[in-house]
NUTORRO-582781 format. One record per residue: residue number from 0; residue in three letters; chain; x negated, y, z negated of N, C-alpha, C, O in turn. Coordinates in steps of 0.2 Angstrom, whole numbers, padded with zeros to 4 digits. Atoms other than C-alpha are relative to their C-alpha. Layout:
NUM_ALA_A_X_Y_Z_X_Y_Z_X_Y_Z_X_Y_Z
...
! end
This chain:
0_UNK_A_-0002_-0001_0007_-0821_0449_-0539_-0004_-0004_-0005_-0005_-0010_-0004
1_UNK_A_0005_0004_0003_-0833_0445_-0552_0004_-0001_-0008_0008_0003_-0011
2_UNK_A_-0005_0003_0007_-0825_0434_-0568_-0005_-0001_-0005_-0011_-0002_-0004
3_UNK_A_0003_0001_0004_-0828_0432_-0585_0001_-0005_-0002_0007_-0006_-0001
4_UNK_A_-0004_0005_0001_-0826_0415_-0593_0001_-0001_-0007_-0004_0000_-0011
5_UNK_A_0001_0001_0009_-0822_0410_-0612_-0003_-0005_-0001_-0006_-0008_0003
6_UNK_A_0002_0005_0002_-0828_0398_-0621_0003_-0007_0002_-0001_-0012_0003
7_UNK_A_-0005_0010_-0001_-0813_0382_-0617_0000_0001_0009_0003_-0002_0013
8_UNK_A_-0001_-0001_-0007_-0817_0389_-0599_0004_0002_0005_0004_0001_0011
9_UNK_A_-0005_-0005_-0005_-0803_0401_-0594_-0003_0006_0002_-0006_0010_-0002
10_UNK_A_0003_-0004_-0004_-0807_0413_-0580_0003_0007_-0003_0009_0008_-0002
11_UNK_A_-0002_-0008_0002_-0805_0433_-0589_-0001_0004_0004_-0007_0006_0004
12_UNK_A_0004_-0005_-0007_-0804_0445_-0574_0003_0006_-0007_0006_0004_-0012
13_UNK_A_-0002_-0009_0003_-0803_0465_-0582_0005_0001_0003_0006_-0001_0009
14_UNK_A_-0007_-0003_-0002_-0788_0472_-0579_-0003_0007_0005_0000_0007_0010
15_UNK_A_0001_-0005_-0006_-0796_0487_-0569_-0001_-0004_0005_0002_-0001_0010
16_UNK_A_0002_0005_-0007_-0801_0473_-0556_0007_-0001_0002_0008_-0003_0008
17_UNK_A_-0006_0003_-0002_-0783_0469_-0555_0004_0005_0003_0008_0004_0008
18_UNK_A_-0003_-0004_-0002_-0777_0486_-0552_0001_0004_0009_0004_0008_0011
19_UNK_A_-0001_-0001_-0006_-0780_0486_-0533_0006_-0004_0003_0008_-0002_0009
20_UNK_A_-0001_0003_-0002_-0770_0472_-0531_0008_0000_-0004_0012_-0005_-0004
21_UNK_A_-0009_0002_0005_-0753_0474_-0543_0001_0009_0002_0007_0010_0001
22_UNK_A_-0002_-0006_-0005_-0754_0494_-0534_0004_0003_-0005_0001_0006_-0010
23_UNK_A_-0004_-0007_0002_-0737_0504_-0541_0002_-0005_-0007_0003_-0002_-0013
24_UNK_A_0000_0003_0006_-0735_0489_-0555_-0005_-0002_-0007_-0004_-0006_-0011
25_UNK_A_0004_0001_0004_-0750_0492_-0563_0001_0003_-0008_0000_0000_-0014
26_UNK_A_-0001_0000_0009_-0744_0504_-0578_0004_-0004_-0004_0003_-0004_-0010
27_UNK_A_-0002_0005_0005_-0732_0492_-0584_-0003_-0003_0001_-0004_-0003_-0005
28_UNK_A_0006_0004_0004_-0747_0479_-0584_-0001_0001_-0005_-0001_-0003_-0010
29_UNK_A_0004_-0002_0005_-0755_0488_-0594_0006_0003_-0007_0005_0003_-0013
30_UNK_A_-0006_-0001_0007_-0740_0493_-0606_0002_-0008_-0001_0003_-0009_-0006
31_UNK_A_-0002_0007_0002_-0736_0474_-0605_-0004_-0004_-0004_-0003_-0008_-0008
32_UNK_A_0006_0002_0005_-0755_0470_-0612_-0001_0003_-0007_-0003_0000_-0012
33_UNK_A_0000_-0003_0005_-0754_0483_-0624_0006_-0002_-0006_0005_-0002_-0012
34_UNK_A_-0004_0002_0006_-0738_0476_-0633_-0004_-0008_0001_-0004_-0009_-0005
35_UNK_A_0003_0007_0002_-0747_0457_-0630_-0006_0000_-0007_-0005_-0003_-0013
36_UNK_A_0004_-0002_0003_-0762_0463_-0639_0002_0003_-0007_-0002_0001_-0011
37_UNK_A_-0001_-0004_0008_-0752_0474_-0656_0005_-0007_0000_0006_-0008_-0006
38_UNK_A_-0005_0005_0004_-0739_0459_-0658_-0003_-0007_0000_0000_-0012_-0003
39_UNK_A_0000_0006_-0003_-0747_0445_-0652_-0009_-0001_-0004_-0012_-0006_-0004
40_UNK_A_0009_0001_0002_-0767_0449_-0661_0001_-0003_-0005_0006_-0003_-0008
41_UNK_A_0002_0004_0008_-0774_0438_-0677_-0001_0004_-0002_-0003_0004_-0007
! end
């Protein structure tokens, strides 16, 4: 699995790379990203 890293050093995998591995709970992942991102953005 190849990672992204930020600037302070925190590892960013893509959520598509995660989707083999979280299987039948991947569309709430991604509904749980998507309210992170609209309530949670600057």
């Amino acid at each position: 699995m190849y990672h992204f890293y930020a600037d302070d050093g925190r590892i960013l995998t893509p959520p598509k790379e995660l989707e083999p591995q979280l299987k039948g709970a991947f569309p709430a992942f991604t509904k749980l990203l998507g309210h992170i991102r609209f309530f949670y953005s600057l």
